[in-house]
N, CA and C atoms as a LAMMPS dump frame, in Angstrom:
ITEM: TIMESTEP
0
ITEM: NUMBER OF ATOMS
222
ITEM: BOX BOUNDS ff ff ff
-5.0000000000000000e+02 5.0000000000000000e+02
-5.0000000000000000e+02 5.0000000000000000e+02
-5.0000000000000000e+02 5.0000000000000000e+02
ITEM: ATOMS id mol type element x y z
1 1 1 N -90.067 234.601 -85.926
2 1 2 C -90.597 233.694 -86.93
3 1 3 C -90.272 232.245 -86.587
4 2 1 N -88.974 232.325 -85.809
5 2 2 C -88.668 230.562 -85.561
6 2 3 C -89.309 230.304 -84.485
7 3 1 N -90.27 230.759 -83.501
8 3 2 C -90.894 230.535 -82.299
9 3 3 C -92.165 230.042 -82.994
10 4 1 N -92.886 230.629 -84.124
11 4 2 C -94.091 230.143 -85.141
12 4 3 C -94.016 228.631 -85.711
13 5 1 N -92.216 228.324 -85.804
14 5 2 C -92.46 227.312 -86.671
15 5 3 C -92.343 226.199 -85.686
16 6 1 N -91.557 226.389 -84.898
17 6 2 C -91.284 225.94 -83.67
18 6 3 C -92.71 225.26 -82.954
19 7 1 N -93.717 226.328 -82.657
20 7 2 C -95.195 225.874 -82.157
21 7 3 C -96.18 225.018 -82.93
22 8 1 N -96.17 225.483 -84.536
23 8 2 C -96.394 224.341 -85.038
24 8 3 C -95.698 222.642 -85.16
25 9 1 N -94.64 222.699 -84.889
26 9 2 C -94.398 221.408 -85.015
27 9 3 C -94.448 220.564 -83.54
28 10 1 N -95.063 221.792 -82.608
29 10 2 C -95.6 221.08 -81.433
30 10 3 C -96.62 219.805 -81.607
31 11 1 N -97.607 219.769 -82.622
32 11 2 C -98.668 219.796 -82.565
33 11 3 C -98.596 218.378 -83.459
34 12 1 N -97.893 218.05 -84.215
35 12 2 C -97.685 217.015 -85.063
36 12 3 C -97.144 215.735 -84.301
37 13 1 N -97.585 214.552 -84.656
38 13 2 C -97.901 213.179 -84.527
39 13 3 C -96.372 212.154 -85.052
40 14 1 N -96.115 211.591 -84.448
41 14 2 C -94.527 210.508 -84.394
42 14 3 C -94.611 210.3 -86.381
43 15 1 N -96.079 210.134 -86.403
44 15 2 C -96.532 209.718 -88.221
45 15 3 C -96.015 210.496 -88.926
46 16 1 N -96.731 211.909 -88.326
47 16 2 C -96.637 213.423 -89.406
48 16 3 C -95.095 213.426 -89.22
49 17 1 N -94.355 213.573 -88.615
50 17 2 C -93.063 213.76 -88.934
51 17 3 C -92.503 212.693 -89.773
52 18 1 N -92.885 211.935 -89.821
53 18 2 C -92.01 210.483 -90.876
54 18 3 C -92.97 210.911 -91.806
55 19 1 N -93.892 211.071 -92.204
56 19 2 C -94.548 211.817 -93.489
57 19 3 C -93.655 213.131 -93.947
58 20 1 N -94.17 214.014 -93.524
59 20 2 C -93.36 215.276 -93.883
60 20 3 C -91.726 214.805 -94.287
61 21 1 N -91.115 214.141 -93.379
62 21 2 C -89.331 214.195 -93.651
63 21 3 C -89.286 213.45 -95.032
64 22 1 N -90.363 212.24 -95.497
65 22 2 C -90.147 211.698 -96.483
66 22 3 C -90.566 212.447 -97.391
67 23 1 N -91.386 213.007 -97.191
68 23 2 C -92.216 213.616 -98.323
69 23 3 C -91.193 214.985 -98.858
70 24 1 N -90.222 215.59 -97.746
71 24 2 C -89.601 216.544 -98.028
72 24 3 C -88.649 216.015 -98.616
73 25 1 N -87.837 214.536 -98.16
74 25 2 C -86.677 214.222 -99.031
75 25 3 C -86.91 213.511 -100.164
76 26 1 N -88.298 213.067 -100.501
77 26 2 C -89.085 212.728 -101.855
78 26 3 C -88.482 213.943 -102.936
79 27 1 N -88.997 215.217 -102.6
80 27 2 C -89.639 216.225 -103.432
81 27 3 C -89.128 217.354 -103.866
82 28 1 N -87.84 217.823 -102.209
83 28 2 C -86.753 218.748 -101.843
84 28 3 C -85.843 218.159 -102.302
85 29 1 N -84.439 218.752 -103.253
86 29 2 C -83.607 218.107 -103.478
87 29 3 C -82.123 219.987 -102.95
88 30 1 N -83.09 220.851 -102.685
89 30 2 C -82.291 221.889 -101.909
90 30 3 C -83.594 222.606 -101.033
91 31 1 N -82.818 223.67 -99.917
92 31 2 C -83.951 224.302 -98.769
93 31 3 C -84.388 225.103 -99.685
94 32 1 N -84.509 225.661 -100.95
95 32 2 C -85.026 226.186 -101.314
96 32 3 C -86.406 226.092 -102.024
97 33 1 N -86.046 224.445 -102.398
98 33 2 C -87.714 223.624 -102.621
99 33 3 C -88.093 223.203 -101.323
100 34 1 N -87.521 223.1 -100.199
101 34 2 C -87.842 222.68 -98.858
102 34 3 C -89.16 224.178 -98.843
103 35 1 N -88.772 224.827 -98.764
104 35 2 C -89.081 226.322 -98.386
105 35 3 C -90.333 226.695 -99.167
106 36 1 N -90.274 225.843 -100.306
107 36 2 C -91.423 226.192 -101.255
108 36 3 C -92.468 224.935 -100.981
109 37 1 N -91.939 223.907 -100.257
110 37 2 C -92.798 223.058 -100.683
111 37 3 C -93.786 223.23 -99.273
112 38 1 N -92.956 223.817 -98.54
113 38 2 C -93.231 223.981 -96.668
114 38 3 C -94.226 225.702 -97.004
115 39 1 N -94.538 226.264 -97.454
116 39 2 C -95.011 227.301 -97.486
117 39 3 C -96.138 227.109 -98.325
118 40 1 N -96.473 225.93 -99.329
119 40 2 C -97.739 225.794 -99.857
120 40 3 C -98.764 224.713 -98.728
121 41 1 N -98.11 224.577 -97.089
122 41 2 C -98.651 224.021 -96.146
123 41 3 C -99.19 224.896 -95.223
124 42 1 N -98.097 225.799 -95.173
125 42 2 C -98.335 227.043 -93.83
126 42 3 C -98.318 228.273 -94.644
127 43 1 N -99.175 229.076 -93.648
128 43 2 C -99.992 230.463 -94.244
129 43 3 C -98.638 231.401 -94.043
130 44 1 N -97.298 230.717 -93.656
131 44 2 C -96.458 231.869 -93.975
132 44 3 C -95.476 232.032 -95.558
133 45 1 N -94.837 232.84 -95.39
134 45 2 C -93.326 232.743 -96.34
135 45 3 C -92.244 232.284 -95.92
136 46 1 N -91.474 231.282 -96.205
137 46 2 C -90.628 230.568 -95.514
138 46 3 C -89.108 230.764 -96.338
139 47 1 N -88.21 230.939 -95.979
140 47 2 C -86.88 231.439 -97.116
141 47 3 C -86.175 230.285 -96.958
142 48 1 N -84.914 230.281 -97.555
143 48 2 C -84.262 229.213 -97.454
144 48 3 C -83.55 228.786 -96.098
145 49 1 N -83.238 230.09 -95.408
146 49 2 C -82.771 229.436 -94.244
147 49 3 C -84.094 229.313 -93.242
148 50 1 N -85.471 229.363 -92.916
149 50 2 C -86.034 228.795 -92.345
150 50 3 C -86.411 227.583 -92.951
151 51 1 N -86.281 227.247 -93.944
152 51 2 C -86.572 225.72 -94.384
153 51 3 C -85.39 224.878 -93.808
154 52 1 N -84.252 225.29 -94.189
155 52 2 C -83.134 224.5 -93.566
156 52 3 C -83.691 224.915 -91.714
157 53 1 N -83.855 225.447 -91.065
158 53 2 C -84.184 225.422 -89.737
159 53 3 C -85.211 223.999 -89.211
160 54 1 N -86.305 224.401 -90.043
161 54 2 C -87.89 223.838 -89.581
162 54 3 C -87.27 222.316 -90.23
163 55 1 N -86.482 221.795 -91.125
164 55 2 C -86.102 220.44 -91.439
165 55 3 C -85.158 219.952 -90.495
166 56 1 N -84.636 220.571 -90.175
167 56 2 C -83.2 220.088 -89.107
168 56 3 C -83.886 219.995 -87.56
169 57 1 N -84.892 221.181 -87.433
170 57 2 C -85.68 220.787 -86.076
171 57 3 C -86.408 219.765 -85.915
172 58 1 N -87.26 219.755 -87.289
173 58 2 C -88.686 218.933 -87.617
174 58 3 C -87.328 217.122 -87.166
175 59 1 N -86.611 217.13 -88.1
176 59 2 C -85.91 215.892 -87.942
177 59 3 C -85.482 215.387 -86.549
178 60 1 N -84.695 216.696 -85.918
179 60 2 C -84.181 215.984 -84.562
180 60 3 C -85.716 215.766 -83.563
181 61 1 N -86.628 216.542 -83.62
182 61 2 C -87.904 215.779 -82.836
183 61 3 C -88.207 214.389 -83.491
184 62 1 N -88.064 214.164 -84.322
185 62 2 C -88.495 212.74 -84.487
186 62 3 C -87.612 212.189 -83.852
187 63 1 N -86.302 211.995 -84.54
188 63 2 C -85.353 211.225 -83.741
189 63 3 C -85.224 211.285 -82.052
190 64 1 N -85.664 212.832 -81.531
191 64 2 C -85.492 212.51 -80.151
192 64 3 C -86.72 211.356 -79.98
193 65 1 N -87.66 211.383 -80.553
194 65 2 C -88.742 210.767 -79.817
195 65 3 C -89.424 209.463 -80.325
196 66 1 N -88.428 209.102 -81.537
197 66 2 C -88.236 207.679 -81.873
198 66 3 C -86.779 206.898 -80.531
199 67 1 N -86.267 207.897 -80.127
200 67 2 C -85.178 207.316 -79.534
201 67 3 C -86.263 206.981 -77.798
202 68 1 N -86.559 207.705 -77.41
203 68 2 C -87.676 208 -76.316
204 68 3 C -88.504 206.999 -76.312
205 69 1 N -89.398 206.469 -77.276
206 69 2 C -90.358 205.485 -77.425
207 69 3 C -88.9 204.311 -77.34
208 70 1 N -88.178 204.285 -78.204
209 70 2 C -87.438 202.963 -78.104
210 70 3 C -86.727 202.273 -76.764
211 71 1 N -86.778 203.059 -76.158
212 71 2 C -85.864 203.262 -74.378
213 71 3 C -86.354 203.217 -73.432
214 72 1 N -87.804 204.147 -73.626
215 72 2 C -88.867 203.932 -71.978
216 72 3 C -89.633 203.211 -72.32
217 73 1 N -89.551 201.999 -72.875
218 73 2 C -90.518 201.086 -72.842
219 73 3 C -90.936 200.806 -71.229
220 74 1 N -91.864 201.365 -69.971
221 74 2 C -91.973 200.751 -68.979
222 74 3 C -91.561 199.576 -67.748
């Protein structure tokens, strides 16, 4: 199941992740609304510990790749 959530967040944009993280720390105040709020997006069931997963992953890709854009500037 974490290889699913994993591939989707291949696919998302430097934006969509600063959307989603705000929108999750807008709305989520535990992984258990993480989990609910992330499952009325994706066609799966998401529990509390894949919400805490897919937020802690979803987060460090941004940060790796806000850090990435900030560093290889050419």
């Amino acid at each position: 199941m974490e290889e699913l959530e994993m591939a989707k967040l291949k696919g998302l944009s430097k934006d969509s992740y600063e959307l989603v993280i705000h929108q999750l720390n807008d709305s989520c105040k535990t992984f258990r609304d993480m989990a609910t709020f992330l499952s009325g997006k994706y066609p799966i069931k998401l529990t509390d510990k894949m919400g805490e997963i897919y937020y802690k992953t979803l987060y460090l890709r941004y940060e790796v790749e806000t850090y990435q854009s900030k560093y290889n500037r050419g």
